[in-house]
C-alpha positions as CSV (number, residue, x, y, z in Angstrom):
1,X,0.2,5.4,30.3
2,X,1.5,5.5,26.8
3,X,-0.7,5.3,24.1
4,X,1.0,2.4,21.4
5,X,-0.5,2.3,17.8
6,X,1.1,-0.4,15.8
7,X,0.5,0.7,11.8
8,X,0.7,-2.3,9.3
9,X,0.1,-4.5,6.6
10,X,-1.8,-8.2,7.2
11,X,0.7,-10.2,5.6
12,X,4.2,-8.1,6.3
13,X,6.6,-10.3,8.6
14,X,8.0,-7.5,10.0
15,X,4.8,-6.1,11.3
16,X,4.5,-9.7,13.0
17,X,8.2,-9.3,15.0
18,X,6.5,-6.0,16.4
19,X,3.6,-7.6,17.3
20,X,4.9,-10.5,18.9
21,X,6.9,-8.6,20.9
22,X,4.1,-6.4,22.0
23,X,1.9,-9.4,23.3
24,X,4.9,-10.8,25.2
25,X,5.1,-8.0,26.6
26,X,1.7,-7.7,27.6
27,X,1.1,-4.3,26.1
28,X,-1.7,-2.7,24.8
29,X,-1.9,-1.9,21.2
30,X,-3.9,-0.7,18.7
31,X,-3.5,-2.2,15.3
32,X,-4.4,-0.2,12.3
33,X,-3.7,-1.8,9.1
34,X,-3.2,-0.1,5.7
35,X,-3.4,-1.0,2.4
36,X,-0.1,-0.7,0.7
37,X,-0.9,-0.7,-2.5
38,X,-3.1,2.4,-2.0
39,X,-1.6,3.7,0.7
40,X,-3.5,6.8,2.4
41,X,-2.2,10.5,2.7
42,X,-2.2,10.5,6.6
43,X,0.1,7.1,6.2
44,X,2.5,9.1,4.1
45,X,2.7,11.5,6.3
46,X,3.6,9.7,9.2
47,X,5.7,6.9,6.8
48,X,7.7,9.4,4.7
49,X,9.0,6.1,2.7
50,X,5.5,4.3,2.7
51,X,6.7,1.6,4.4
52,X,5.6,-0.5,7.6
53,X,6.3,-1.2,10.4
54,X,5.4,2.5,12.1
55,X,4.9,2.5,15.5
56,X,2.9,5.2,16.9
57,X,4.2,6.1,20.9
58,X,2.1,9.1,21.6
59,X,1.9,9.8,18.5
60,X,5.5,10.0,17.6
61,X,6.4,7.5,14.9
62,X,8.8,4.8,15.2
63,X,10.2,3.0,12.1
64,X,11.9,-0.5,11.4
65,X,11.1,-3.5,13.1
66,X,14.2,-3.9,15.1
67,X,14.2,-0.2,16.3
68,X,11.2,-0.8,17.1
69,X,11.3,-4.1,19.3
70,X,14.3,-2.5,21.0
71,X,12.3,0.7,22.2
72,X,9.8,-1.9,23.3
73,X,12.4,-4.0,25.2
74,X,13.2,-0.3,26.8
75,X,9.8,0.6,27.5
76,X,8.5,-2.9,29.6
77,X,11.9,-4.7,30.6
78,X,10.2,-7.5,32.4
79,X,10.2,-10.6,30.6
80,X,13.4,-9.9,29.1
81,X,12.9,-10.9,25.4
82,X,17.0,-12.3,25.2
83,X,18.7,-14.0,28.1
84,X,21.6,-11.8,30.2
85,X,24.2,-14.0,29.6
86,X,25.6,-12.8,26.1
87,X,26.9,-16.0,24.4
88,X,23.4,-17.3,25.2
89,X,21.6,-14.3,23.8
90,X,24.1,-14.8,20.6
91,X,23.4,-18.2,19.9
C-alpha cells in the first residue's frame, strides 16, 4: 500500500484541488499542514521553492496541484475524475 502525505497550507486553493481529489478517490491521506509564513527546515527541504501543494508518495515529493491530481488519477483510475469522451471532458 502506498503511503500518501498531502503537505499544505489551510487556506491554499490548490491544496483543496489535491484534496478533493484524494477523497473521491477514496484514498488515504495524511494531511500535515505548515505555516507558510514560517515555514520549517524539513519543508524546505522537501519544497525547494517553499511552496504547497507537495505530495509525499513514499516519501518522494510531488509538486503542483495538477501534476499532482494527474499522478492520482494514475494511481486509483476508478471513478474516473473526467468523462472518456473528449469533447465532454473539454467542456
Amino acid at each position: 500500500m502506498l503511503s500518501l502525505q498531502l503537505i499544505s497550507f489551510d487556506i491554499c486553493p490548490f491544496v483543496e484541488r489535491c484534496r478533493v481529489v484524494l477523497h473521491e478517490k477514496g484514498l488515504a491521506f495524511e494531511q500535515t499542514l505548515v505555516e507558510l509564513a514560517n515555514k520549517p527546515e524539513w519543508f524546505l527541504r522537501i519544497s525547494p521553492r517553499g511552496k504547497v501543494p507537495v505530495l509525499l508518495l513514499d516519501g518522494q515529493p510531488v509538486f503542483e496541484s495538477s501534476v499532482i491530481n494527474e499522478l492520482i488519477e494514475e494511481l486509483q483510475p476508478s471513478p474516473p475524475l473526467l468523462p472518456a469522451d473528449l469533447v465532454a471532458r473539454a467542456q
